[in-house]
VMD Tcl script that draws the C-alpha trace (Angstrom):
set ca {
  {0.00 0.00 0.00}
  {1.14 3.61 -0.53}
  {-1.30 5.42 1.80}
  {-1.44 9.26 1.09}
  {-3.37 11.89 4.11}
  {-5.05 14.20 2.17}
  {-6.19 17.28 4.42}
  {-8.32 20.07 3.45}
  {-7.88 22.77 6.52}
  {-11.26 25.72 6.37}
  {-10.89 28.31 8.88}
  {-12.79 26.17 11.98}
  {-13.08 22.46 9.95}
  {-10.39 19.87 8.75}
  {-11.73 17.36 6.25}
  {-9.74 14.90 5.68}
  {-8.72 11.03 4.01}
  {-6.43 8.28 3.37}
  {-6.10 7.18 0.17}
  {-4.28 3.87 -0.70}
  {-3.10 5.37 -4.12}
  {-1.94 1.94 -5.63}
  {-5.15 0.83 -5.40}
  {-7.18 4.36 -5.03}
  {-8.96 2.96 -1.94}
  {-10.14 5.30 0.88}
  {-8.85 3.55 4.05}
  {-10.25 6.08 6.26}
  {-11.67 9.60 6.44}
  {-13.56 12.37 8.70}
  {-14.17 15.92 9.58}
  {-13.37 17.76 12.24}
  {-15.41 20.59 12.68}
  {-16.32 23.61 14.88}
  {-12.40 24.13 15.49}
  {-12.30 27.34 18.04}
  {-15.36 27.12 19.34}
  {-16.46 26.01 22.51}
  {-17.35 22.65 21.50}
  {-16.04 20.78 19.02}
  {-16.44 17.46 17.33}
  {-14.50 15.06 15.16}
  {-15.82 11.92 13.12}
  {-13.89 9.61 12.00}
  {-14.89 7.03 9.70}
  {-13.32 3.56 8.98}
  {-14.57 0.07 7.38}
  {-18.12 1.60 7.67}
  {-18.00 2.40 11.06}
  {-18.23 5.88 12.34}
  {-16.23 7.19 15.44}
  {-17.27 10.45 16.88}
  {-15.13 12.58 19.53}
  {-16.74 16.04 21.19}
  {-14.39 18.51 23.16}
  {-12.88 21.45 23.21}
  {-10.67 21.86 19.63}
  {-8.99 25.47 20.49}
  {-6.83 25.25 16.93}
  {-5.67 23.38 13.91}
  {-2.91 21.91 16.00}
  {-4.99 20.27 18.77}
  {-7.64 19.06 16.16}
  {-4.64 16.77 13.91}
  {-3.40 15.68 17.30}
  {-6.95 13.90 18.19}
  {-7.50 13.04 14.58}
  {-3.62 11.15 14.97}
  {-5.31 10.06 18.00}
  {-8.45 8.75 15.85}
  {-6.24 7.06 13.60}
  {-4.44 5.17 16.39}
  {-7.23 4.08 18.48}
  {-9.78 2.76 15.60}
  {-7.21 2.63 12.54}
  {-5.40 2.18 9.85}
  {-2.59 3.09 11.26}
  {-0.39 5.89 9.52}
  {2.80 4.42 10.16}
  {2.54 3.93 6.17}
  {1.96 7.18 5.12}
  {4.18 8.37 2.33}
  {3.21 11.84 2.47}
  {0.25 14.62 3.31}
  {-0.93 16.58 0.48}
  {-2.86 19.58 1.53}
  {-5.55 22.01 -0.31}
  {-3.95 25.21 -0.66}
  {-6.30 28.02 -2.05}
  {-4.49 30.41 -3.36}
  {-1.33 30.43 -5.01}
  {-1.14 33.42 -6.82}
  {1.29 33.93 -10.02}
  {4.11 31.60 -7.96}
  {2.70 28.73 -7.88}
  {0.87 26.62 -10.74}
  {1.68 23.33 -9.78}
  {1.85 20.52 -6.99}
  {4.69 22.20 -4.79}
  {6.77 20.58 -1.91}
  {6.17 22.52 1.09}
  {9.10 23.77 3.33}
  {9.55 27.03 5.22}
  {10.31 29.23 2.06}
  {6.65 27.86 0.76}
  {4.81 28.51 3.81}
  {6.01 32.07 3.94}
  {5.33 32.73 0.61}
  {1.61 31.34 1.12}
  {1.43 33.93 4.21}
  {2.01 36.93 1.96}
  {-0.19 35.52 -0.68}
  {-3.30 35.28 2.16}
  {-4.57 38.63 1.48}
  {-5.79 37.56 -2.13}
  {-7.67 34.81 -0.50}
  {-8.06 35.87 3.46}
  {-11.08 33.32 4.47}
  {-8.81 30.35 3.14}
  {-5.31 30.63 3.14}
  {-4.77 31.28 6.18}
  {-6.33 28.24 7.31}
  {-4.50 26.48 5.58}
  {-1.27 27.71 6.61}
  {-2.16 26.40 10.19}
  {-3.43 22.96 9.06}
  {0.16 22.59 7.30}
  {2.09 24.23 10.16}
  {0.27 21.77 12.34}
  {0.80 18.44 10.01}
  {4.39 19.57 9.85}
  {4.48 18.77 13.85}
  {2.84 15.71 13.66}
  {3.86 14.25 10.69}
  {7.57 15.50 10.67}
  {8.85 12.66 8.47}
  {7.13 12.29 5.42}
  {7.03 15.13 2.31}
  {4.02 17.37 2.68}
  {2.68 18.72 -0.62}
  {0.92 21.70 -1.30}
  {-2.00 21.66 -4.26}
  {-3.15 24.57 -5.29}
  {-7.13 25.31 -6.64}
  {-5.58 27.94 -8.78}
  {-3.42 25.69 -10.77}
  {-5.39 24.03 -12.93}
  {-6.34 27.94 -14.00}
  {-3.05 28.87 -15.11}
  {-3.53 27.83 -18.91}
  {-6.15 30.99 -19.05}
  {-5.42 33.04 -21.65}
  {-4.41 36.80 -21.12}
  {-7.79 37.75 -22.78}
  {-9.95 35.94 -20.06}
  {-7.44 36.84 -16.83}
  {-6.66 40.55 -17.51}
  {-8.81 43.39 -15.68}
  {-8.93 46.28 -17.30}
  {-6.69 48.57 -14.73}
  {-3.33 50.15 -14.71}
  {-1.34 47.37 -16.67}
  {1.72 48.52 -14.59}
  {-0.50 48.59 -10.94}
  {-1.44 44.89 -12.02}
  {1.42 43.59 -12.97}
  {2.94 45.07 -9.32}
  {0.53 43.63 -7.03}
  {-0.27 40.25 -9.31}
  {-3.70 41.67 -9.81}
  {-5.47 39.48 -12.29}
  {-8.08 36.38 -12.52}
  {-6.91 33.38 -10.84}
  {-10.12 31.15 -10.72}
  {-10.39 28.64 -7.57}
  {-12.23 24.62 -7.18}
  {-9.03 23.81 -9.79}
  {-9.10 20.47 -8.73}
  {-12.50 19.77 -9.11}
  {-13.17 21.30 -12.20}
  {-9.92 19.27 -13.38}
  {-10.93 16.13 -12.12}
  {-14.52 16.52 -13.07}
  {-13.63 17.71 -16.72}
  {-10.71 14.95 -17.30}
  {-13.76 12.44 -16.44}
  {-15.83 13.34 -19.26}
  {-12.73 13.43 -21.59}
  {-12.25 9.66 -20.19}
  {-15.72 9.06 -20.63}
  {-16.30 10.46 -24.22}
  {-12.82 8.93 -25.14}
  {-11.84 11.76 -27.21}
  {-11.47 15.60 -26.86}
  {-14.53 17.68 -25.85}
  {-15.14 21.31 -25.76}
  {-16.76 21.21 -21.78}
  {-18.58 23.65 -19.63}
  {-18.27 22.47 -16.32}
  {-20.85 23.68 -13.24}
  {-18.99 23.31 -9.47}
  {-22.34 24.29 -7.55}
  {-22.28 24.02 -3.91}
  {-22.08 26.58 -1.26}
  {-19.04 28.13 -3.10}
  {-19.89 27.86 -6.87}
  {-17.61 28.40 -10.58}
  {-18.60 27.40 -13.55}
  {-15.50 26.57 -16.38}
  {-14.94 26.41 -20.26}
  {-12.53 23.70 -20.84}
  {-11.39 22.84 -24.22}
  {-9.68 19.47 -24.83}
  {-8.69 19.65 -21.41}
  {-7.46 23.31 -21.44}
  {-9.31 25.79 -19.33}
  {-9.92 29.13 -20.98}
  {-12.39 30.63 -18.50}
  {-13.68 30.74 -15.10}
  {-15.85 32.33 -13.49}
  {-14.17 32.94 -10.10}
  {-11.48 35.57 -10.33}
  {-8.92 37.35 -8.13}
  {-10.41 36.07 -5.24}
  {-13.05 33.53 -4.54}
  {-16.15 36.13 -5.08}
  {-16.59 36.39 -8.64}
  {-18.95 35.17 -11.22}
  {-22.31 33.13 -9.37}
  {-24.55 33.52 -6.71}
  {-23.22 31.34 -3.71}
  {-24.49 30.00 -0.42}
  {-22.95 33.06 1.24}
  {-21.23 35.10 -1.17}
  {-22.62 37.77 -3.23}
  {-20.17 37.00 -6.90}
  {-20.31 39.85 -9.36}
  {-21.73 43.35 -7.78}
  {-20.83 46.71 -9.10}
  {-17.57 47.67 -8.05}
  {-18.54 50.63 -7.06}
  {-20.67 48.80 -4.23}
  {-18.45 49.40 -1.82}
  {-17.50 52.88 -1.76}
  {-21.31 53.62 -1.77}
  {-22.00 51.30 1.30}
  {-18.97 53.71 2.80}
  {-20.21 56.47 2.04}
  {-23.87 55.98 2.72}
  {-24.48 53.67 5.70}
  {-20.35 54.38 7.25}
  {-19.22 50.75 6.46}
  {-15.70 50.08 6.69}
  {-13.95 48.31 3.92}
  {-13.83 44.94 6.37}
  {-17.56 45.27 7.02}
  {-17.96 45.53 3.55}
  {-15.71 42.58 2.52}
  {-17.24 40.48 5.31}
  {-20.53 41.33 4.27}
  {-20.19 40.21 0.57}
  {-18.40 36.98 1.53}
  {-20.16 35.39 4.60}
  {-23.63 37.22 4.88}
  {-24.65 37.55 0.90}
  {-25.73 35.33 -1.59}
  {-28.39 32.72 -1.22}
  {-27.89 33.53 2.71}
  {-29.23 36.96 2.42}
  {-31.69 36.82 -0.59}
  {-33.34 33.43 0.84}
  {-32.35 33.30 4.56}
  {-30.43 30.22 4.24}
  {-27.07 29.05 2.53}
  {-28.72 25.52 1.87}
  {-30.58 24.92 -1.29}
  {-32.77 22.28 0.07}
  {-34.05 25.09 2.45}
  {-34.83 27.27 -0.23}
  {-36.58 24.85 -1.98}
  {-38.71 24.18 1.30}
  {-39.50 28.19 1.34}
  {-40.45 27.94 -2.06}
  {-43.01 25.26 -1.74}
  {-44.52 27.18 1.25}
  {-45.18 30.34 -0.76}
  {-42.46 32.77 0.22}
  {-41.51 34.85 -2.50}
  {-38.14 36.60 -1.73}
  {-37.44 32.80 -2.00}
  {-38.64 32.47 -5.47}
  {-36.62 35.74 -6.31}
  {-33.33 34.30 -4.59}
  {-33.68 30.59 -6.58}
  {-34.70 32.85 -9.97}
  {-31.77 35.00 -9.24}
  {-29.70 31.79 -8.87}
  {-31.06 30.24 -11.94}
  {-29.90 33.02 -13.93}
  {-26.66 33.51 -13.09}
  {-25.67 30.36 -13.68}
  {-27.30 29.98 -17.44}
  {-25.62 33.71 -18.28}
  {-22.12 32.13 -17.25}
  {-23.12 28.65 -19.28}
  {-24.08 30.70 -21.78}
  {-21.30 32.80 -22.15}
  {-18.60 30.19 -21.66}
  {-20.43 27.60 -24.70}
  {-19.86 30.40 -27.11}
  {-16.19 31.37 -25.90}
  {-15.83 27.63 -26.73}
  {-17.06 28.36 -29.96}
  {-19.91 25.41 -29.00}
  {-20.21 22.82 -26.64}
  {-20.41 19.34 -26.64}
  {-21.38 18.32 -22.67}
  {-22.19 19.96 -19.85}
  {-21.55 18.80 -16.23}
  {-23.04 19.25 -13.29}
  {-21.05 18.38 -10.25}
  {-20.48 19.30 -6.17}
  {-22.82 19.37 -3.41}
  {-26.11 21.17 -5.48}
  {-24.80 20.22 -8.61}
  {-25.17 16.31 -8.19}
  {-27.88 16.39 -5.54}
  {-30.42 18.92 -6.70}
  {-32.50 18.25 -9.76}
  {-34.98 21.55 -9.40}
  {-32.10 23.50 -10.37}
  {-30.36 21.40 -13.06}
  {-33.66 20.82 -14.18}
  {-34.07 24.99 -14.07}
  {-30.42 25.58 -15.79}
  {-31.08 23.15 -18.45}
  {-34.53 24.47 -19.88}
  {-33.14 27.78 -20.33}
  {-30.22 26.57 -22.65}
  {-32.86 25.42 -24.78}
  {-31.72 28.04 -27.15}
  {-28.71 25.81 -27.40}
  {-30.23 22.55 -28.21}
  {-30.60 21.04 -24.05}
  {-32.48 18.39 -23.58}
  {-33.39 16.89 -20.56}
  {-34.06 13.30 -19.50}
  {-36.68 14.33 -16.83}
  {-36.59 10.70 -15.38}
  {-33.16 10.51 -15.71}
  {-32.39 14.04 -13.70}
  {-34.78 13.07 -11.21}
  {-33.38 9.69 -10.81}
  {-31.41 9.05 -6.85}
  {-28.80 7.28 -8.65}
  {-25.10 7.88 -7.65}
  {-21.92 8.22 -9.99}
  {-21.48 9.07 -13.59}
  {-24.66 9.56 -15.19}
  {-25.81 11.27 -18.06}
  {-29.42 13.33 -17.71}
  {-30.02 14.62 -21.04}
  {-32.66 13.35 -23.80}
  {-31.75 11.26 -26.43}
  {-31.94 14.15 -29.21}
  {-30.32 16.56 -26.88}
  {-28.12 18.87 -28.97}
  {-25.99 18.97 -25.47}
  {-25.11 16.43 -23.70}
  {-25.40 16.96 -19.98}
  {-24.07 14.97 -17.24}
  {-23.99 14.62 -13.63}
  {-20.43 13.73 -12.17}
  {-19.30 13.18 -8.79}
  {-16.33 15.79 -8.12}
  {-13.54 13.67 -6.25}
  {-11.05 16.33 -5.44}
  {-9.33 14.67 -2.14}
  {-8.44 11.82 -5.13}
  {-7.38 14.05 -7.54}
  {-5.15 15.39 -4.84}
  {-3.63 12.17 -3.49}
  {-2.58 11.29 -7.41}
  {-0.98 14.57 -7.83}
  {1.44 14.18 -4.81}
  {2.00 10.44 -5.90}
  {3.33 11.74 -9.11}
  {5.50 14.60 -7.73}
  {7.07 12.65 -4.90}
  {7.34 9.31 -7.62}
  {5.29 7.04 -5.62}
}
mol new
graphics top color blue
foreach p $ca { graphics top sphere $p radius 0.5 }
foreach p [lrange $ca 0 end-1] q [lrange $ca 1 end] { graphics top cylinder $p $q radius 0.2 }
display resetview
């Protein structure tokens, strides 16, 4: 076995797995969650039995300790481990692949956290903590930017001061690389030959990509993660000139103002909930502002699809994948009707169907092709390191 501990660190969760990447098994996984808070739990999960801890998890450091803890007491031990790859959001214009982490790396992801201030530095303390109690095997950083770095300068230039940009790396970036490259390299293995593909990552963050024959040429998220699509909690495109007027009018600060548009916007704010499934709920019940918020949604999305099937200069599937993406039918089933225009079909049976892995949910005489595929990014992770480190 060449067991690989993938760890994806948020700001108070760890998610994490161990991936036998001979044989691409999960041999264990869990989440930690509620990390600085007064309580906390962790679950760990192994052989189909679940193992749940609650106490006090006052950092990142703490949390891998119990999780180490987790893995000793219930298994498989990590002895084995040939290395910890970990989900680093950001790496600006110096990183665009798989690195090897080491001190020079985790400074340079400390002055890259203001581009991505809700993530990165999370992540810094889940590797800073790994580091400690894993001191013996190579810890790798992947990056959700990287797959993003093929963009052409048409799609990741803003339209400032060339010289200001170029100065302070100010330019589109794009974020869920992994998924949208796992996801997209799917279909590719799927269709066994190239395909011009607009891929949808919808869950409580959201992007939608154009990927042509495995190239990406657009996303939808930019220099930080709120760009592009309505999300469970951030706001995506609003007029840049938003925030001066919220300063000026109602004496936000430029914090307030960022905080507001990333953890109190979106679906959160239009709808009163960052979960689809209660939106849905509202909507059956009559409320109306939750109508508007799914609508609003809705149409986002299909502008971005859109958009991205005639950069590509036409389209041959579309994929739906991540939490809403390959759970909720209502709004594939929503997206999909109003690409008519394109050709769309859909398989109304086969949308609504409860069925799990690759699937295709379009009609027979579809013009698109549209399918539902399971993202797998903590995979797509553990074969990345494999390669770098050559196991």
């Amino acid at each position: 076995m060449k067991p690989i501990l993938v760890l994806n660190c948020g700001s108070s969760s760890i998610k994490y797995q161990l991936i036998d990447v001979a044989s691409e098994v999960v041999l264990a996984g869990g989440q930690a969650q509620r990390i600085g808070m007064s309580l906390g739990d962790v679950e760990h999960v192994v052989a189909g039995e679940s193992y749940v801890i609650e106490k006090q998890l006052p950092d990142h450091a703490t949390t891998l300790h119990e999780i180490v803890e987790l893995f000793t007491k219930y298994g498989p031990d990590l002895a084995g481990v040939v290395a910890v790859a970990h989900r680093s959001v950001h790496g600006g214009d110096r990183f665009s692949a798989p690195t090897l982490i080491d001190d020079a790396v985790i400074e340079a992801l400390v002055e890259l956290s203001p581009l991505a201030p809700l993530h990165n530095p999370a992540g810094i303390d889940g590797i800073r903590a790994a580091r400690e109690v894993l001191p013996d095997v190579p810890h790798v950083a992947i990056f959700d930017t990287a797959f993003f770095t093929t963009l052409p300068a048409e799609a990741y230039t803003y339209a400032i001061d060339p010289e200001l940009a170029k100065r302070l790396s100010i330019r589109k970036y794009g974020f869920h690389g992994t998924s949208h490259y796992y996801v997209s390299s799917k279909v590719s293995e799927v269709m066994r030959r190239p395909v011009k593909q607009v891929v949808a990552h919808i869950g409580n963050g959201a992007s939608v990509s154009a990927v042509d024959d495995g190239r990406a040429i657009d996303t939808t998220l930019g220099l930080t993660p709120n760009q592009g699509l309505v999300m469970g909690t951030r706001s995506g495109d609003v007029d840049p000139g938003l925030h001066k007027y919220l300063m000026e009018q109602v004496g936000m600060s430029i914090e307030e103002v960022d905080t507001m548009l990333n953890k109190s916007s979106g679906m959160l704010a239009l709808a009163g909930s960052s979960d689809m499934r209660d939106v849905r709920a509202k909507i059956v019940a009559g409320d109306a502002q939750a109508q508007l918020a799914f609508d609003v949604y809705v149409r986002r999305l299909v502008f971005y699809i859109g958009a991205y099937i005639t950069l590509l200069g036409g389209c041959d599937v579309l994929t739906f994948t991540a939490g809403v993406g390959e759970n909720d039918s209502q709004v594939r089933a929503a997206v999909v009707e109003r690409l008519g225009v394109f050709g769309a079909k859909l398989n109304v049976k086969a949308n609504e169907s409860k069925a799990r892995g690759v699937r295709v949910i379009s009609a027979g005489d579809s013009a698109l092709l549209v399918m539902v595929v399971p993202t797998n990014e903590e995979l797509a992770m553990a074969r990345q390191t494999a390669e770098l480190i050559g196991v």
